[in-house]
N, CA, C and O atoms as a printed pandas DataFrame, in Angstrom:
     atom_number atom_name residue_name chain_id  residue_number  x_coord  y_coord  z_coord
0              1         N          UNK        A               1   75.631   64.253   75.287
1              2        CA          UNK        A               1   75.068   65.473   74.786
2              3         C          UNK        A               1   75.434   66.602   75.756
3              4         O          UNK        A               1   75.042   66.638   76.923
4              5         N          UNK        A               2   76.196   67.493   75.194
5              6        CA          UNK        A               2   76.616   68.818   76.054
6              7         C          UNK        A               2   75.041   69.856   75.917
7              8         O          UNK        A               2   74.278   69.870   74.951
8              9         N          UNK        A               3   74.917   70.614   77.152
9             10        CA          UNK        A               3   74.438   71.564   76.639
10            11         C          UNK        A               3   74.872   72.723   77.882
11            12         O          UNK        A               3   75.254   72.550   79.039
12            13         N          UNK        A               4   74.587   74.153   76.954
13            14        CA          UNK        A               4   75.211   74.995   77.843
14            15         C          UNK        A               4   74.110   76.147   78.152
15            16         O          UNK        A               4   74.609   77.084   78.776
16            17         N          UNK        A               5   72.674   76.305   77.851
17            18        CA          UNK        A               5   71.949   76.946   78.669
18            19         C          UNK        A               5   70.824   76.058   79.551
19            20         O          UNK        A               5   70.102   75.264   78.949
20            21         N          UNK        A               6   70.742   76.181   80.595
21            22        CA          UNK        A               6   69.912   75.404   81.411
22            23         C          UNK        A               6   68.720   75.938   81.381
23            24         O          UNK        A               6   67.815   75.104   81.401
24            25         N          UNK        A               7   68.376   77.114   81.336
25            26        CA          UNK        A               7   66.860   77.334   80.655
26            27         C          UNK        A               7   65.999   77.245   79.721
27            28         O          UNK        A               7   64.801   76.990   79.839
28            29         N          UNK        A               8   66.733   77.503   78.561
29            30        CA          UNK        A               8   66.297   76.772   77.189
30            31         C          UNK        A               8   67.801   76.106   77.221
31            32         O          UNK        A               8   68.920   76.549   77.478
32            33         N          UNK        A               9   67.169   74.555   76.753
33            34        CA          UNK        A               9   68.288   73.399   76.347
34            35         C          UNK        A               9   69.281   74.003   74.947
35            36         O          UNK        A               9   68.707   73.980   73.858
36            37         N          UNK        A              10   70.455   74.429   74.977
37            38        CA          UNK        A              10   71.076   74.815   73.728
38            39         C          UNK        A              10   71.708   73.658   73.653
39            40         O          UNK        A              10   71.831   73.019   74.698
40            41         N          UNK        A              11   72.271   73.101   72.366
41            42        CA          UNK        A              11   72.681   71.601   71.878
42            43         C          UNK        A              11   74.474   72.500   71.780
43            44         O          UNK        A              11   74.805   73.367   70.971
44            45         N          UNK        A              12   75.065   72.072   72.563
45            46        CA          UNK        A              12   76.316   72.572   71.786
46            47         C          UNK        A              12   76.791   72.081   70.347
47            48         O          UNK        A              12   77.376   72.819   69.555
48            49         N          UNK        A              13   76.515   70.939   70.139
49            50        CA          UNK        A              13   77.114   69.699   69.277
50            51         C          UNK        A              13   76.156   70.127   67.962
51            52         O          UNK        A              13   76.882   69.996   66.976
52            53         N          UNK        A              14   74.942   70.544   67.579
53            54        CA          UNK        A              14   74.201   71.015   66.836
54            55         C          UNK        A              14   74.838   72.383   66.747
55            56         O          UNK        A              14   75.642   72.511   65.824
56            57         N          UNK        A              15   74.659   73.303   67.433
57            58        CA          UNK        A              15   74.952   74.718   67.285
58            59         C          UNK        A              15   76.506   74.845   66.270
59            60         O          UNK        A              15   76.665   75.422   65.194
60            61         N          UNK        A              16   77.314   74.206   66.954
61            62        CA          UNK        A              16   78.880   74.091   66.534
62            63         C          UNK        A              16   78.950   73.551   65.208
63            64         O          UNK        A              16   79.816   73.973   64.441
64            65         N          UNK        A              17   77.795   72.293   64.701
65            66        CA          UNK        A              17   78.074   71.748   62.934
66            67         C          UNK        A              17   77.720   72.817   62.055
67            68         O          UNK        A              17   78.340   73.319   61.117
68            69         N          UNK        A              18   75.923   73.216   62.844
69            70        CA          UNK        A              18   75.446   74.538   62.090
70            71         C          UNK        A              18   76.402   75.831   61.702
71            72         O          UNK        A              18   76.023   76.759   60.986
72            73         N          UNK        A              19   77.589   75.733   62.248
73            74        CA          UNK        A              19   78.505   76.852   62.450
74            75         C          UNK        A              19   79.968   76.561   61.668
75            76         O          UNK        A              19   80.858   77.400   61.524
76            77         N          UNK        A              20   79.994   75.357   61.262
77            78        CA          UNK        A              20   80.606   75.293   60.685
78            79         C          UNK        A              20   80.682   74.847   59.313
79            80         O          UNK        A              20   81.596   74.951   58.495
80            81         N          UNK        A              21   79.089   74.128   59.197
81            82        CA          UNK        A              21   78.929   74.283   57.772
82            83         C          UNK        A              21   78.291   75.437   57.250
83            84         O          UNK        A              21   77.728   75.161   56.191
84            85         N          UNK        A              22   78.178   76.474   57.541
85            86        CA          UNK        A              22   77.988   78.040   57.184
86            87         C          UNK        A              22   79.102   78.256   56.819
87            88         O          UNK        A              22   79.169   78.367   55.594
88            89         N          UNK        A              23   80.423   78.419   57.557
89            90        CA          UNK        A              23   82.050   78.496   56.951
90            91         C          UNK        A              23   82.277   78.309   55.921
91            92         O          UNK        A              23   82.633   79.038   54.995
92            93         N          UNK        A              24   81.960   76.674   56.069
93            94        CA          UNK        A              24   82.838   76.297   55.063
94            95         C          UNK        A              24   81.464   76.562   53.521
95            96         O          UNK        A              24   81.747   76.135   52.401
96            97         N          UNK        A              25   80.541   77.057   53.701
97            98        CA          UNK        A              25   80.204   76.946   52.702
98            99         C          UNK        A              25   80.249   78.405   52.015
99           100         O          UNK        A              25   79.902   78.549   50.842
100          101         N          UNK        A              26   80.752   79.608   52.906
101          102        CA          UNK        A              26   81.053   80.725   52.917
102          103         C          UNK        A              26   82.793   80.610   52.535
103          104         O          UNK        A              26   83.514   81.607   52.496
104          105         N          UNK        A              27   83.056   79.856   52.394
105          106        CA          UNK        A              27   84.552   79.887   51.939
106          107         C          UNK        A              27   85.478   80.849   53.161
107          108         O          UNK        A              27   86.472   81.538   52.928
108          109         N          UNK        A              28   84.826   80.646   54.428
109          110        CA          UNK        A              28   85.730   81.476   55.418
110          111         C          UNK        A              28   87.281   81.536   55.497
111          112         O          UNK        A              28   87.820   82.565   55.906
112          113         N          UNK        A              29   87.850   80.692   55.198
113          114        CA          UNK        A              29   89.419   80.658   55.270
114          115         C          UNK        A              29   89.899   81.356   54.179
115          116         O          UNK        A              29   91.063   81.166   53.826
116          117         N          UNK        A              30   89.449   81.849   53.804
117          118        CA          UNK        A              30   90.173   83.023   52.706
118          119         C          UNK        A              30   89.882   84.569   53.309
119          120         O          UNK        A              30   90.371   85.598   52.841
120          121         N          UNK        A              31   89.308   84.516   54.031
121          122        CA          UNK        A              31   88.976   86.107   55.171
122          123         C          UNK        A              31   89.708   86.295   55.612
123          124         O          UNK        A              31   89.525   87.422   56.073
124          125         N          UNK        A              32   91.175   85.755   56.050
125          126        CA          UNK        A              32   92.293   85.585   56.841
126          127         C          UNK        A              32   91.923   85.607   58.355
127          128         O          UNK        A              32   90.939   85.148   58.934
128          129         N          UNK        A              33   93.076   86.321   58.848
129          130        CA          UNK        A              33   93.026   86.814   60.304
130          131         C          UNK        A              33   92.084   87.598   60.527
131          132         O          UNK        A              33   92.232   88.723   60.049
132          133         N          UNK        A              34   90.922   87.353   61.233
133          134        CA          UNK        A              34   90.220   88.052   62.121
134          135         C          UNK        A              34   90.354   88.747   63.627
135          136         O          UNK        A              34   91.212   88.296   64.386
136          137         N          UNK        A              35   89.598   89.723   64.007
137          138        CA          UNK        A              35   89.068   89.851   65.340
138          139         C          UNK        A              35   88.182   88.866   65.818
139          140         O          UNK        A              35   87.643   88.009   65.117
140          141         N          UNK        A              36   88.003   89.063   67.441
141          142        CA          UNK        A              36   87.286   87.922   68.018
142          143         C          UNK        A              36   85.887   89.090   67.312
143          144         O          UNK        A              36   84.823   88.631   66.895
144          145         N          UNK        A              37   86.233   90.663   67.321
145          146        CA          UNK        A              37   84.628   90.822   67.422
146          147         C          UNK        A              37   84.008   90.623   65.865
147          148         O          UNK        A              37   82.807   90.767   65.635
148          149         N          UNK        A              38   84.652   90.393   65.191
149          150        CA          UNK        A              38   83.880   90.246   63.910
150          151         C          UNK        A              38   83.555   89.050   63.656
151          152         O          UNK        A              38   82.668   88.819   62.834
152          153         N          UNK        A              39   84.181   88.098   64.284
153          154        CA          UNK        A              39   83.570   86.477   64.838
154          155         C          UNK        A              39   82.205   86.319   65.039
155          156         O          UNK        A              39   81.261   85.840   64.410
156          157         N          UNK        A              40   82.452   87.063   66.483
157          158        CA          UNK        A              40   81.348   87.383   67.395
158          159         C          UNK        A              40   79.692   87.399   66.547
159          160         O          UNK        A              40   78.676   86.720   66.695
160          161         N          UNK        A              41   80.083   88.572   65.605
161          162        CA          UNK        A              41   78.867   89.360   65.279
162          163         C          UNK        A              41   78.449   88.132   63.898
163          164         O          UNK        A              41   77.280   88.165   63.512
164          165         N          UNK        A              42   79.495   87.020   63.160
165          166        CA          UNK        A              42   78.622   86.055   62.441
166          167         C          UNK        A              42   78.412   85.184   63.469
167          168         O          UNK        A              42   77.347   84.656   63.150
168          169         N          UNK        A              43   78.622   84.893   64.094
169          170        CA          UNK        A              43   78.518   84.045   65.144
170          171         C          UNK        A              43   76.991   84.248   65.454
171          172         O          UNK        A              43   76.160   83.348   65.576
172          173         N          UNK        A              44   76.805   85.434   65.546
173          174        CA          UNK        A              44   75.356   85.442   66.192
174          175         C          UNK        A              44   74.489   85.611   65.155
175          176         O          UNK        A              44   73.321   85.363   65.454
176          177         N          UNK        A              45   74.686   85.954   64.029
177          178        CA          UNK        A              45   73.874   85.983   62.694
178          179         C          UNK        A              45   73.386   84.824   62.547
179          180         O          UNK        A              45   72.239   84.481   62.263
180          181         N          UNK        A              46   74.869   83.867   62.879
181          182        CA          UNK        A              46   74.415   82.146   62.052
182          183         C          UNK        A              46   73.459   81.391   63.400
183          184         O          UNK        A              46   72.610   80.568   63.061
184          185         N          UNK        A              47   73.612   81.664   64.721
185          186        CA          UNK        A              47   73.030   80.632   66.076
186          187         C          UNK        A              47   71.430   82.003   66.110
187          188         O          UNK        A              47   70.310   81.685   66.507
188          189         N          UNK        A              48   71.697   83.016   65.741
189          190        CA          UNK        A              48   70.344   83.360   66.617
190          191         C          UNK        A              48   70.752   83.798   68.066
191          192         O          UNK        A              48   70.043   84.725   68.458
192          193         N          UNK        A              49   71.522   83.466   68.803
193          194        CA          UNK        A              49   71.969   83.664   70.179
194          195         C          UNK        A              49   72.343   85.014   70.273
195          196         O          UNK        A              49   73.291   85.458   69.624
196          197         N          UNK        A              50   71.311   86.062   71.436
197          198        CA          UNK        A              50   72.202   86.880   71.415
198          199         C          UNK        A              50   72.960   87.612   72.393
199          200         O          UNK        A              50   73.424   88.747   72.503
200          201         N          UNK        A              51   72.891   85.963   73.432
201          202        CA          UNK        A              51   73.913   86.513   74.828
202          203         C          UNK        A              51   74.984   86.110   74.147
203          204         O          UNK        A              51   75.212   85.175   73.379
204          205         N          UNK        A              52   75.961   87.529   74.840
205          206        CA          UNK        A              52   77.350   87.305   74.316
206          207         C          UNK        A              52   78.333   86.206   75.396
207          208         O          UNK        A              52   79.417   85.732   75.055
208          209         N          UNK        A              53   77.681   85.965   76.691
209          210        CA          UNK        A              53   78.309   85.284   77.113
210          211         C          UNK        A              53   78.245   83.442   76.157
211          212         O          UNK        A              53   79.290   82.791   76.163
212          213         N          UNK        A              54   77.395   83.040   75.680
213          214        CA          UNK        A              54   77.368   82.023   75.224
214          215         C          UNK        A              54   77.551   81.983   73.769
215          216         O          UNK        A              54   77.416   80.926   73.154
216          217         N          UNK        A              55   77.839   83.036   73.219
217          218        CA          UNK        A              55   78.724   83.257   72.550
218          219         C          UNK        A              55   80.259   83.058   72.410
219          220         O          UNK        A              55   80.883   82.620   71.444
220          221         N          UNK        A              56   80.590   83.373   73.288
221          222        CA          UNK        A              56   81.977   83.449   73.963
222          223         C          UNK        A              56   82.418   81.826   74.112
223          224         O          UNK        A              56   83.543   81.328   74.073
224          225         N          UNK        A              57   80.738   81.019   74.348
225          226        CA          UNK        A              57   81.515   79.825   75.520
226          227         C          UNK        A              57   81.694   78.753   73.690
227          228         O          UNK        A              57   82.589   77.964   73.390
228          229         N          UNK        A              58   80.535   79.160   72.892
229          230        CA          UNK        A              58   80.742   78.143   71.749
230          231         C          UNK        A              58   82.012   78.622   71.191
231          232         O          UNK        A              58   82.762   77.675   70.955
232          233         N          UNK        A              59   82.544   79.844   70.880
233          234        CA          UNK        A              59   83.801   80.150   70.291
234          235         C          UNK        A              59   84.924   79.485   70.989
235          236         O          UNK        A              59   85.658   78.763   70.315
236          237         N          UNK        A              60   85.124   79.617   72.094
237          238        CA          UNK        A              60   86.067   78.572   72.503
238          239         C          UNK        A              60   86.228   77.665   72.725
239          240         O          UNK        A              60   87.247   77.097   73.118
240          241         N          UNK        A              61   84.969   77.224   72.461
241          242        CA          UNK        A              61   85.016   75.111   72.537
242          243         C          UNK        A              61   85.539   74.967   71.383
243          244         O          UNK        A              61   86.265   73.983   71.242
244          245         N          UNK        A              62   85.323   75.954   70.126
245          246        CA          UNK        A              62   85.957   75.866   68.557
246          247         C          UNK        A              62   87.311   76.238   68.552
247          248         O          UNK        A              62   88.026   75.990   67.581
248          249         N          UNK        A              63   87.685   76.759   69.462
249          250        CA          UNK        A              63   89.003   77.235   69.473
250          251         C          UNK        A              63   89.928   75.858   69.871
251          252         O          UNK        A              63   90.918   75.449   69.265
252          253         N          UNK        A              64   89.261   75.249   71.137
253          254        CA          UNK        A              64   90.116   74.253   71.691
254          255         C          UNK        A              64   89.482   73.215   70.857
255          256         O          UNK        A              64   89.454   72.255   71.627
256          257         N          UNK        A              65   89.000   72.863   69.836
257          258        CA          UNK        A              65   88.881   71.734   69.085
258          259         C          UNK        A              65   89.637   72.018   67.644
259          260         O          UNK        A              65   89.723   71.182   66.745
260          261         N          UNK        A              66   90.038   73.033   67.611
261          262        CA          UNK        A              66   90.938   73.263   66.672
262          263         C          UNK        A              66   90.126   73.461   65.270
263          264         O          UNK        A              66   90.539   72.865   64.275
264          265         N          UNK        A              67   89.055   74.236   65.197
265          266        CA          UNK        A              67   88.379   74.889   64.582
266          267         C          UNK        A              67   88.817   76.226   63.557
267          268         O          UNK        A              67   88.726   76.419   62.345
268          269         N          UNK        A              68   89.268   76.922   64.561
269          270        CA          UNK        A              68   89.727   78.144   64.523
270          271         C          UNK        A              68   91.422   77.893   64.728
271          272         O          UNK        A              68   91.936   77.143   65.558
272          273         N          UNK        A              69   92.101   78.721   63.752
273          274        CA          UNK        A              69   93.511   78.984   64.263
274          275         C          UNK        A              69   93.967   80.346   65.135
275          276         O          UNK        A              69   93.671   81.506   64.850
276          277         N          UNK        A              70   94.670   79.942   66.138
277          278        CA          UNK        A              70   94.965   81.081   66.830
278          279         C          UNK        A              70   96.160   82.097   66.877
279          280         O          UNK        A              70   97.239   81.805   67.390
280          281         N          UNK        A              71   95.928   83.126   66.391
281          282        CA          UNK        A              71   97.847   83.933   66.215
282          283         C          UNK        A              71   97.478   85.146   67.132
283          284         O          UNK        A              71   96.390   85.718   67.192
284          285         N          UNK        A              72   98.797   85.453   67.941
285          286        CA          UNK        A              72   99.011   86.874   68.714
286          287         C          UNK        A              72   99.341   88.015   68.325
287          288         O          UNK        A              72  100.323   88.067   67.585
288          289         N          UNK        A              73   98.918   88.790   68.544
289          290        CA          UNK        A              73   99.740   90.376   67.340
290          291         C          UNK        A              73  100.509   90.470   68.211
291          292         O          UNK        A              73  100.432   90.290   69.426
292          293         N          UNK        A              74  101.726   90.938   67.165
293          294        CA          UNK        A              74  102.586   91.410   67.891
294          295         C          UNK        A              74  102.804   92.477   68.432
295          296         O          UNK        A              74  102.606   93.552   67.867
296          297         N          UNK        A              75  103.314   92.342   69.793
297          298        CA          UNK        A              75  103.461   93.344   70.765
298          299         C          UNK        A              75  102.561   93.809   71.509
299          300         O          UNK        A              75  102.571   94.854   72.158
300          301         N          UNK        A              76  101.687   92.942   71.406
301          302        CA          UNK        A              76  100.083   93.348   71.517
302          303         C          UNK        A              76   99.232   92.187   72.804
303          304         O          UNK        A              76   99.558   91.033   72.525
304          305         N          UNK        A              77   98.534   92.217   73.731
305          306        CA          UNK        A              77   98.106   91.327   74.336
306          307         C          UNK        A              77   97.130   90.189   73.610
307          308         O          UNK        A              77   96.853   89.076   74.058
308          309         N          UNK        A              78   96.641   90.851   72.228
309          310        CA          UNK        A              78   95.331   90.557   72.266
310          311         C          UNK        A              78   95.796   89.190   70.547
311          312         O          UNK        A              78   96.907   88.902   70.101
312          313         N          UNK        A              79   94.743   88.831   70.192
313          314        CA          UNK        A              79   94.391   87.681   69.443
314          315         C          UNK        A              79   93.883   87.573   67.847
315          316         O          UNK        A              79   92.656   87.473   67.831
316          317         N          UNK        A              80   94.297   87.567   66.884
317          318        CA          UNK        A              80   93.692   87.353   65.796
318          319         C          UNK        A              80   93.402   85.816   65.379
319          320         O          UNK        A              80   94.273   84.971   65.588
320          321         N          UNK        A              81   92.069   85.441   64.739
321          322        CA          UNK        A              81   91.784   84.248   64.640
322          323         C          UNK        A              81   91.266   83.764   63.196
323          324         O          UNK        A              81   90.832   84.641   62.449
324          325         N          UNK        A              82   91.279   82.516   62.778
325          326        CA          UNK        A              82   91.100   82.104   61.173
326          327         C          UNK        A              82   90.151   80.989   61.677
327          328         O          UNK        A              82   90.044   80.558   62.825
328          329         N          UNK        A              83   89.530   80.644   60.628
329          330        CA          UNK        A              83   89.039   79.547   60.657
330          331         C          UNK        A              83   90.018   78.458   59.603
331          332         O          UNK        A              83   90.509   78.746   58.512
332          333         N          UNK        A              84   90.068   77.610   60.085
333          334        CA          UNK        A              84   91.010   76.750   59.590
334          335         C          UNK        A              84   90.273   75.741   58.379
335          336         O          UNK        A              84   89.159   75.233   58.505
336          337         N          UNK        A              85   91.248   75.573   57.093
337          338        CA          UNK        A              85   90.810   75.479   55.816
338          339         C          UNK        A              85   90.982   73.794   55.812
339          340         O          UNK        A              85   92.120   73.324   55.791
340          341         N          UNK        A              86   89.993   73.058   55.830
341          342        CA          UNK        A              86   89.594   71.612   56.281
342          343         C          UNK        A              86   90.878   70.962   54.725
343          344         O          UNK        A              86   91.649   70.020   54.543
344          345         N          UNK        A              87   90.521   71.876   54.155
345          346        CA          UNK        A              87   90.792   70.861   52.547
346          347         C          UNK        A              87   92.374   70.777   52.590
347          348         O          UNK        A              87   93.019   69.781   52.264
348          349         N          UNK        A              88   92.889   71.954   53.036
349          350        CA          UNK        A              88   94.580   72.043   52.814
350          351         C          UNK        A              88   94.871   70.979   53.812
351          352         O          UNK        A              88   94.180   70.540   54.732
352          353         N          UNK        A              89   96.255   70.627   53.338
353          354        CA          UNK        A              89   97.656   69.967   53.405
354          355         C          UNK        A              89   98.081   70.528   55.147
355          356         O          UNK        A              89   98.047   71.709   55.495
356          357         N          UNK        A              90   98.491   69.281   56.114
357          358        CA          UNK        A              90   98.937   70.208   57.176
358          359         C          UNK        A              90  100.325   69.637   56.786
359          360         O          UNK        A              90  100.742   68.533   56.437
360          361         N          UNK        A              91  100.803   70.737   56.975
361          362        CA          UNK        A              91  102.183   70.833   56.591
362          363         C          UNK        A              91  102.993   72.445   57.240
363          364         O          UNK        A              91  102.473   73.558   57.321
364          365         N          UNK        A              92  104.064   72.118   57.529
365          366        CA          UNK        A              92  104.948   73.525   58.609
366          367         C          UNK        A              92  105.487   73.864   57.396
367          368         O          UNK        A              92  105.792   73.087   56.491
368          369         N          UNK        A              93  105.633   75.512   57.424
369          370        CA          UNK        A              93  106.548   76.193   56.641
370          371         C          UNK        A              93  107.379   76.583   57.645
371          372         O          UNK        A              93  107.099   77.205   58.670
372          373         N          UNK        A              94  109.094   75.897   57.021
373          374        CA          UNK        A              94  110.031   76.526   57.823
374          375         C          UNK        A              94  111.156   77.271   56.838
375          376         O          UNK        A              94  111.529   76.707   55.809
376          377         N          UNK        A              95  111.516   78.194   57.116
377          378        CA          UNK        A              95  112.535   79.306   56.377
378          379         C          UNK        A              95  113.719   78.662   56.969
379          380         O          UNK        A              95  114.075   78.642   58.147
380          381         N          UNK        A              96  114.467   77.937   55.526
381          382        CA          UNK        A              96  115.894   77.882   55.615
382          383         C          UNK        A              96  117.494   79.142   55.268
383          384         O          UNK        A              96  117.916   79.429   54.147
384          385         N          UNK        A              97  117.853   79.466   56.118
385          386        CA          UNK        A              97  118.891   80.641   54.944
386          387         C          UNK        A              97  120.206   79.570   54.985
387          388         O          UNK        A              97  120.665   79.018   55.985
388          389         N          UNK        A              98  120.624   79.462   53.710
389          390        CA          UNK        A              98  121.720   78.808   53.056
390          391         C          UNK        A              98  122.849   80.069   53.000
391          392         O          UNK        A              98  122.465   81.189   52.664
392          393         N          UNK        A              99  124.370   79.801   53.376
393          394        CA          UNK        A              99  125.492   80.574   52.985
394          395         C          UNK        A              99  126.615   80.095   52.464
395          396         O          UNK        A              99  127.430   79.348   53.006
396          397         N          UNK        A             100  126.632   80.544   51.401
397          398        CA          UNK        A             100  127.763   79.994   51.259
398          399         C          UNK        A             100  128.901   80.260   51.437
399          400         O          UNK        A             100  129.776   79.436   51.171
């Protein structure tokens, strides 16, 4: 059992299902690419939590469990993020050009 506030016991492992069956029952993967801050702000709608640092720490345990998909803008330092659609096919799209 993880937990990540030591003053009040937070369940990571509870917090994170609660968070993701809200998604998926919100049909999130059709929202596309997000900001982290519009994450952020359901993020705290759905936990109640409203330090942003532990905010921060459940979003990226979802990130590195492969929760969330991660893309870079281009030219840009910063991050757009999806929640990743449980039901689809993993499968690579690769662009062939043929010449003849």
């Amino acid at each position: 059992m993880v937990y990540l506030m030591i003053g009040e016991k937070l369940n990571v492992e509870i917090e994170i299902t609660k968070i993701v069956n809200y998604l998926l029952k919100k049909q999130c993967w059709d929202y596309g690419y997000l900001k982290y801050s519009a994450i952020r702000k359901s993020l705290q709608h759905i936990t109640k939590i409203k330090k942003l640092y532990f905010i921060r720490k459940l979003f990226l345990l979802m990130v590195d469990r492969k929760i969330f998909v991660k893309k870079q803008n281009p030219g840009v330092r910063s991050y757009l993020y999806k929640f990743r659609n449980p039901y689809e096919l993993h499968t690579e799209e690769k662009q062939i050009t043929i010449v003849f």
